[in-house]
C-alpha positions as CSV (number, residue, x, y, z in Angstrom):
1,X,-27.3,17.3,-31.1
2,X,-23.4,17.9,-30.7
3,X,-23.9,21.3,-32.3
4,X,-26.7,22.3,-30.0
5,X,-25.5,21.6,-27.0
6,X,-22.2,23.5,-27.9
7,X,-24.6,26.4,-28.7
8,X,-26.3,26.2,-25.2
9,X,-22.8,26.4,-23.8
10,X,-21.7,29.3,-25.3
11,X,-24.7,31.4,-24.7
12,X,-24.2,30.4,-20.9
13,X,-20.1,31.7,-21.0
14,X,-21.7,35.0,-22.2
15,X,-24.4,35.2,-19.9
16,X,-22.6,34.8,-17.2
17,X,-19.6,37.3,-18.2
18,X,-22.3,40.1,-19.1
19,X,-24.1,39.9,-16.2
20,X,-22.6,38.9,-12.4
21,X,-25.1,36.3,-12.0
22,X,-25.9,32.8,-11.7
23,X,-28.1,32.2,-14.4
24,X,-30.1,33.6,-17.3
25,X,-33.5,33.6,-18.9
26,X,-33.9,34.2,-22.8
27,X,-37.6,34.2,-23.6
28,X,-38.0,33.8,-27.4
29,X,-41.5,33.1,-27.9
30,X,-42.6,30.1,-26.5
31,X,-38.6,29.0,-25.7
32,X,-37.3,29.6,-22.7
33,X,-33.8,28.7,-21.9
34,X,-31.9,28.4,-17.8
35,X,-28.9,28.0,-16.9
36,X,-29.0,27.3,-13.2
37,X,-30.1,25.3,-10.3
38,X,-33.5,26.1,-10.2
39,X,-34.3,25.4,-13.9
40,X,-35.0,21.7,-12.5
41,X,-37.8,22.7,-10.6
42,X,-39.6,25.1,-13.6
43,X,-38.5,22.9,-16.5
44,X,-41.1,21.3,-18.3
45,X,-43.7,23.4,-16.0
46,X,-42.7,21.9,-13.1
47,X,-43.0,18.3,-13.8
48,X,-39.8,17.3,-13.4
49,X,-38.5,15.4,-9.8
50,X,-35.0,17.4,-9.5
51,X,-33.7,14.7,-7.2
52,X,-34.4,11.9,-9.7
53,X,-32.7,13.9,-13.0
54,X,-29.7,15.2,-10.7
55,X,-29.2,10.8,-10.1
56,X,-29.7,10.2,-13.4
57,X,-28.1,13.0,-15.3
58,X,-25.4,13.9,-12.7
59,X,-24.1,16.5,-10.5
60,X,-23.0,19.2,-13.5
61,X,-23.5,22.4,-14.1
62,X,-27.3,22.2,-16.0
63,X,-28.7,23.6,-19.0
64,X,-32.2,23.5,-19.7
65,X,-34.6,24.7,-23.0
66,X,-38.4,25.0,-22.2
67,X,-41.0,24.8,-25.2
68,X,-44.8,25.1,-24.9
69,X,-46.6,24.9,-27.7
70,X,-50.1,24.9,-26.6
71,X,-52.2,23.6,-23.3
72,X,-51.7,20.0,-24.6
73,X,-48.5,19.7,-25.4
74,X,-45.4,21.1,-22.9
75,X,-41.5,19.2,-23.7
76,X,-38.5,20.4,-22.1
77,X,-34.4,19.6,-22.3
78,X,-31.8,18.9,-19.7
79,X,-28.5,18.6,-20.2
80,X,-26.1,18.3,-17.1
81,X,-22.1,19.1,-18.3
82,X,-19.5,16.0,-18.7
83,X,-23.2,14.3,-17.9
84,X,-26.5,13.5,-19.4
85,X,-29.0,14.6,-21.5
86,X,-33.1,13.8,-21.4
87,X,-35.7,15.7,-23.4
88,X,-39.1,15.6,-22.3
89,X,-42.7,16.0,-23.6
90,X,-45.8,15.4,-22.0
91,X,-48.9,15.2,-24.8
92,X,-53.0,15.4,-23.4
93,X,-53.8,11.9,-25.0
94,X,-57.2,13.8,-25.8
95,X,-56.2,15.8,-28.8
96,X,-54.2,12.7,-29.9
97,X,-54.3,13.1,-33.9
98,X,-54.6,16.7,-34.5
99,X,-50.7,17.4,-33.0
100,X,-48.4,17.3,-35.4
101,X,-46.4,15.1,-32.9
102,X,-46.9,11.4,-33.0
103,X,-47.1,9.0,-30.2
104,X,-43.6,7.2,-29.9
105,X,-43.4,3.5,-31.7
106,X,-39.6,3.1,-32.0
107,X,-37.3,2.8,-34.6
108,X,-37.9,1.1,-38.0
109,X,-34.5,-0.7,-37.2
110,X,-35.7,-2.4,-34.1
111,X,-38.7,-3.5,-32.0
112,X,-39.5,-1.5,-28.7
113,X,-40.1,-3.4,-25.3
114,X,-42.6,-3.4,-22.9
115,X,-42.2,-1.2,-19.8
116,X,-43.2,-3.6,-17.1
117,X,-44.0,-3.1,-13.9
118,X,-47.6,-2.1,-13.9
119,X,-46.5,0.7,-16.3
120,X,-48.2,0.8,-19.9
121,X,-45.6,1.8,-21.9
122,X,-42.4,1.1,-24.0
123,X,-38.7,1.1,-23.5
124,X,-37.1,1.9,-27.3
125,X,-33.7,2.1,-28.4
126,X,-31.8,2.7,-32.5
127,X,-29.1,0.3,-33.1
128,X,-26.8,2.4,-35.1
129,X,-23.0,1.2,-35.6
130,X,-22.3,4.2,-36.6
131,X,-22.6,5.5,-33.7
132,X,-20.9,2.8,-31.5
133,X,-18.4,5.9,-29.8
134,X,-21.4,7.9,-28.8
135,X,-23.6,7.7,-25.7
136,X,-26.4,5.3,-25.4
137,X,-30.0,7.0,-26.6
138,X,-33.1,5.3,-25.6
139,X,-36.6,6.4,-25.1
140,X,-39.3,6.0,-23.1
141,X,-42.8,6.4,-23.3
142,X,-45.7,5.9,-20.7
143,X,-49.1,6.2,-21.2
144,X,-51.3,7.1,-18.6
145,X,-54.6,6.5,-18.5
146,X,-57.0,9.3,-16.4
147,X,-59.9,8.8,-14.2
148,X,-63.2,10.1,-15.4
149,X,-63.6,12.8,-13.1
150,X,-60.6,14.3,-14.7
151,X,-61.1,16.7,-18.1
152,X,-57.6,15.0,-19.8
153,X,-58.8,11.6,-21.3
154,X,-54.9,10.5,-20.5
155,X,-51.6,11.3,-20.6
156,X,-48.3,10.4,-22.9
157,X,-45.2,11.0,-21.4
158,X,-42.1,10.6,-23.8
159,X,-38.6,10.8,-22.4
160,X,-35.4,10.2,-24.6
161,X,-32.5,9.9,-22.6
162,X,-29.0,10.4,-23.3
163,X,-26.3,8.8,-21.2
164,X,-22.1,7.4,-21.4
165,X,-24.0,3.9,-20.0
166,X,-24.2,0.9,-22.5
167,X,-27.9,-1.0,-22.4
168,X,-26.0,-4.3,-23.1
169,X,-25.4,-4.0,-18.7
170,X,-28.9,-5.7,-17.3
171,X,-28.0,-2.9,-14.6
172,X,-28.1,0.2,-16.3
173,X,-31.3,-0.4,-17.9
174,X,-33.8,1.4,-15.1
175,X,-31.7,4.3,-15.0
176,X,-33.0,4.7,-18.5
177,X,-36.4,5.0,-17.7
178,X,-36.3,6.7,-14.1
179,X,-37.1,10.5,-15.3
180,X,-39.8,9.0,-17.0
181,X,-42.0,7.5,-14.9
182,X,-40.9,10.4,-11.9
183,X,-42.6,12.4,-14.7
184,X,-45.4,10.7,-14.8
185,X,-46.0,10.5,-11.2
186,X,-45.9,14.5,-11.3
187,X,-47.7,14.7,-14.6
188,X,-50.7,13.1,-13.4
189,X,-50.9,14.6,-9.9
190,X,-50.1,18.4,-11.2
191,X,-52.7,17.9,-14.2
192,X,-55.4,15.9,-12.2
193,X,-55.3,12.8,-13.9
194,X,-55.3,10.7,-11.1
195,X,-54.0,7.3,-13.1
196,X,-53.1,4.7,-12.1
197,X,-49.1,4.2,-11.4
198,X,-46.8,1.4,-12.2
199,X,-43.9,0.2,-10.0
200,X,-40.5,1.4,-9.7
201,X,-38.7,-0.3,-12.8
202,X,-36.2,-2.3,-11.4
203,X,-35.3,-5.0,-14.9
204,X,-35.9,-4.3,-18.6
205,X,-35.4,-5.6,-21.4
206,X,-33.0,-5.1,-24.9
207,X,-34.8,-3.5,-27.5
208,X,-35.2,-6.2,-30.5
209,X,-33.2,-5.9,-33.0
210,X,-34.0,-7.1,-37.0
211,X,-32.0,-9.5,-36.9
212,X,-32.7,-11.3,-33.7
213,X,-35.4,-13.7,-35.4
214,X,-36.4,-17.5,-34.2
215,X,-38.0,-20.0,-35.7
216,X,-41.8,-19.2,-36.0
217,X,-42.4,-22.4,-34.5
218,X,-40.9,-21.3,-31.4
219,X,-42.6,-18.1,-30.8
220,X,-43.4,-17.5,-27.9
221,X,-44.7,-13.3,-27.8
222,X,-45.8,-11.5,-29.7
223,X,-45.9,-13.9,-32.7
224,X,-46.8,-16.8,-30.8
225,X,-49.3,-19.4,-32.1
226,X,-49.4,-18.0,-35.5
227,X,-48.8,-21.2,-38.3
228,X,-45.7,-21.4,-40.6
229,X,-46.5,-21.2,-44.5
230,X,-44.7,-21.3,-47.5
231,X,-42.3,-18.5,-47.3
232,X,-43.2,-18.0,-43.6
233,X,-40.9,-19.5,-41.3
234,X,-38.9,-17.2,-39.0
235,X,-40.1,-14.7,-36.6
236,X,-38.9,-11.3,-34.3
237,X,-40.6,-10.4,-31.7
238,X,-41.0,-8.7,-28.4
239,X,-42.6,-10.1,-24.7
240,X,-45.9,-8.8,-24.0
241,X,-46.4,-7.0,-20.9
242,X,-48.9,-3.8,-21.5
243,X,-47.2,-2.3,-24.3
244,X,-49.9,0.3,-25.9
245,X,-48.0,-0.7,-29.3
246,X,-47.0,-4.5,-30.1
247,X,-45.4,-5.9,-33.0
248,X,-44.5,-8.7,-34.3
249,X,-42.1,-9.5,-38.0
250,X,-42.7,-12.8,-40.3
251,X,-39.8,-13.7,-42.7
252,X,-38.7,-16.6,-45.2
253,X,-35.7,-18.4,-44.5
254,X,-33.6,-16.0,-46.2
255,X,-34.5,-13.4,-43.6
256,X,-36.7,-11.4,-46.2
257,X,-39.5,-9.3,-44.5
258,X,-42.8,-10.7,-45.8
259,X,-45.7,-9.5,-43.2
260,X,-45.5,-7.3,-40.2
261,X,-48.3,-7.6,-37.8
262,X,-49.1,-4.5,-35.7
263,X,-51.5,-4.3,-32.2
264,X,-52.2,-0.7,-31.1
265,X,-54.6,0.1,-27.9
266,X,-55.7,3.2,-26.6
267,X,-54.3,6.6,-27.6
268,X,-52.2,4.6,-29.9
269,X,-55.2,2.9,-31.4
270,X,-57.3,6.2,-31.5
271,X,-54.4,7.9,-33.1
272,X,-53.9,5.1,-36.5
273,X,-57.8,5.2,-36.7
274,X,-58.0,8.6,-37.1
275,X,-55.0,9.0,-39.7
276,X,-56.9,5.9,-41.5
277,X,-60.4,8.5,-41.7
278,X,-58.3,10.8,-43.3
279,X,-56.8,9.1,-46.3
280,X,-59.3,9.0,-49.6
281,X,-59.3,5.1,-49.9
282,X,-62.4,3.4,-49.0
283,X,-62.7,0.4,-47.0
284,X,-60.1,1.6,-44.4
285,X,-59.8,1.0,-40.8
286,X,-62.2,2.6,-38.6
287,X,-63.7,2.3,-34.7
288,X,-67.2,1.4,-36.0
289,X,-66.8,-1.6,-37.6
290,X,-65.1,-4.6,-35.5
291,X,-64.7,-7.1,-38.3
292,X,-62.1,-8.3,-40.2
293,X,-61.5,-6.5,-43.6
294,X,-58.9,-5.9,-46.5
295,X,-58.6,-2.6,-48.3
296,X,-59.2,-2.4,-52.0
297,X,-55.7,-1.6,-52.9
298,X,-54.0,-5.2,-51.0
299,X,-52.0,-3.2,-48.4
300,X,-53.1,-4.2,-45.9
301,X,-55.5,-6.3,-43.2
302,X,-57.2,-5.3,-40.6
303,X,-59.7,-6.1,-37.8
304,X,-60.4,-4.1,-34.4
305,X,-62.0,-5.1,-30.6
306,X,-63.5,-3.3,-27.6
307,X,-60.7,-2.7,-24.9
308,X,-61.4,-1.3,-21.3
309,X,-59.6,1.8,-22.6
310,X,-61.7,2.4,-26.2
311,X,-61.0,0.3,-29.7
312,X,-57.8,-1.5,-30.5
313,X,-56.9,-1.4,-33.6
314,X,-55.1,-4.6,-35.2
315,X,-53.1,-4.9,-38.9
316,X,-51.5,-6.9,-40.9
317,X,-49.3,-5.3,-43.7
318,X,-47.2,-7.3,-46.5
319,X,-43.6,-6.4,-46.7
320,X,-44.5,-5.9,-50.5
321,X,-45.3,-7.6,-54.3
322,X,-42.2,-5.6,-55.4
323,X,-38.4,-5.7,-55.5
324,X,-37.5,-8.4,-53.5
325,X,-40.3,-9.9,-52.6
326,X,-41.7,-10.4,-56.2
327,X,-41.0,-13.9,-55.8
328,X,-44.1,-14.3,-53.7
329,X,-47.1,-12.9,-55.5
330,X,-50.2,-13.6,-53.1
331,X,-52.6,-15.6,-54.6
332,X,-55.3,-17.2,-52.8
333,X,-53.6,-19.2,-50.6
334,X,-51.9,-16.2,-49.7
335,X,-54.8,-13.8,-48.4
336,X,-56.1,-17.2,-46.4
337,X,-52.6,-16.8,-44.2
338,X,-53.1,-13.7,-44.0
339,X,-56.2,-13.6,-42.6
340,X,-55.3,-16.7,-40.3
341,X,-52.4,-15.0,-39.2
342,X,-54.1,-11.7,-38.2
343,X,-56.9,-13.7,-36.7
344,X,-54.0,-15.6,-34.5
345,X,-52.0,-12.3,-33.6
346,X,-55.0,-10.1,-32.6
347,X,-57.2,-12.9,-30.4
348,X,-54.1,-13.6,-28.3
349,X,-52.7,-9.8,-28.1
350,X,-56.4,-8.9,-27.2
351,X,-56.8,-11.6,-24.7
352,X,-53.5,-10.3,-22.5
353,X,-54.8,-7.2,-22.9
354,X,-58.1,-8.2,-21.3
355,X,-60.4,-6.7,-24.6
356,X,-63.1,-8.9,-26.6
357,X,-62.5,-11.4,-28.7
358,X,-61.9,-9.1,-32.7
359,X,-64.7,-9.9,-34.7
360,X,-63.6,-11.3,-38.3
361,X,-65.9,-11.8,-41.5
């Protein structure tokens, strides 16, 4: 990113010395890049509230790159000088699948937050202590959901922001999401979506690291209410509060991984069940059949219920029969946690999330 940005600079010092004045336009395909004022109010085709990233980013001299890569798909980058940095992509939730973009979860390395605030969405962030003398990245991503007399099913809106503000300060938290849900505000009014908005974000909450864990027993989120078992006794997790992508981590007292259980809804649901239809294993997740089930091959478990907004999908996947968790082959009593576990997760995820009760068999 360093490099980039570097790159943007110099092209802007020779733009401005070949030519007297105040910015430039390079068209190179379907990238456009700006360097002036009134690159906030065509960046990302116009969905962009210049007040809101001139508060955020700050009052420098701004850079931006345009790329459109077909009708359903338009992302953009600012960067402001001795300021921020926020790229941006808005994704039609209707071709969800068949981009080779994929709807934002968070990092491996830690679990993503709920949005809040009416907002369905998630507030994501990589722990890296490598890179404890950079700027804070975090991203945030809002789902919109459109009425029916629109043509867009719904809209995704992804914003990763870049800023010299630490997320451990309760206070700088909002400013991470503000050119995110301006965006979405824009998004749905310019493409007709007419959705329904969330609130101004005034509070979030830390990203969830691995090694934040509780005793299972104590759950109270998104593992809540699911049993302890041999080998099963500590827990991560996040709140729930309209996240279109929950998840909740089971461990042993040694802190070893064993299941990961995993509640997707909407274009986030649509999205795993159509990468499912595409592998060549049978017995796979799919929107037809609400029922509990277990692929041939032991990955994984699975069952699925009727939301407001489509199918929710709902998995179970074990951290593994290998390496260093060969110490827990699953016998029978095994695959009877697992199933009570899944059963536990996905009846009280789907409950908050006001969709039927999954179906198990």
């Amino acid at each position: 990113m360093a490099m980039r940005r570097i790159v943007l600079r110099t092209l802007a010092a020779l733009a401005a010395t070949a030519v007297a004045v105040a910015g430039y336009l390079l068209v190179h395909g379907d990238f456009q890049r700006w360097s002036d004022e009134s690159a906030l109010d065509s960046a990302c085709d116009g969905l962009l509230d210049r007040n809101t990233v001139r508060s955020v980013l700050g009052p420098g001299a701004v850079e931006v790159e345009h790329e459109r890569r077909d009708a359903d798909l338009v992302g953009c980058e600012v960067h402001v000088h001795d300021g921020g940095t926020a790229e941006i992509r808005v994704f039609d939730t209707t071709h969800v699948g068949q981009s080779f973009d994929s709807l934002y979860t968070g990092p491996p390395s830690a679990l993503s937050v709920p949005v809040g605030h009416g907002w369905t969405g998630l507030f994501g962030a990589d722990p890296d202590p490598f890179r404890a003398d950079e700027d804070e990245k975090v991203t945030t991503t809002l789902v919109l959901e459109c009425t029916k007399a629109s043509s867009a099913t719904g809209l995704s809106v992804t914003v990763e922001t870049t800023l010299d503000k630490t997320l451990d300060d309760p206070a700088n938290r909002p400013e991470f999401a503000r050119i995110a849900t301006s965006t979405a505000a824009k998004a749905s009014k310019s493409r007709q979506c007419g959705a329904k908005l969330g609130k101004p974000v005034l509070s979030l909450d830390l990203p969830v690291n691995e090694d934040e864990y509780k005793p299972l027993a104590t759950a109270e989120g998104t593992c809540s209410g699911i049993p302890a078992a041999r080998g099963v006794a500590i827990a991560t997790e996040t709140a729930r509060g309209g996240a279109p992508h929950e998840t909740c981590r089971l461990a042993d007292t040694g802190l070893r991984t064993r299941y990961e259980l995993a509640a997707d809804y909407g274009p986030y649901a649509q999205e795993q069940l159509l990468r499912y239809e595409k592998e060549p294993v049978d017995d796979t997740p799919n929107a037809d059949t609400p029922a509990h089930h277990r692929d041939p091959d032991g990955r994984m478990s699975w069952t699925t219920a009727k939301c407001p907004d489509g199918r929710a999908l709902f998995t179970l996947h074990p951290a593994g029969d290998r390496g260093e968790n060969r110490k827990y082959p699953r016998g029978k009593e095994d695959l009877a946690y697992e199933r009570a576990a899944l059963k536990t997760f996905a009846e009280r995820s789907a409950r908050a999330h006001g969709c039927s009760t999954p179906l198990t068999s």
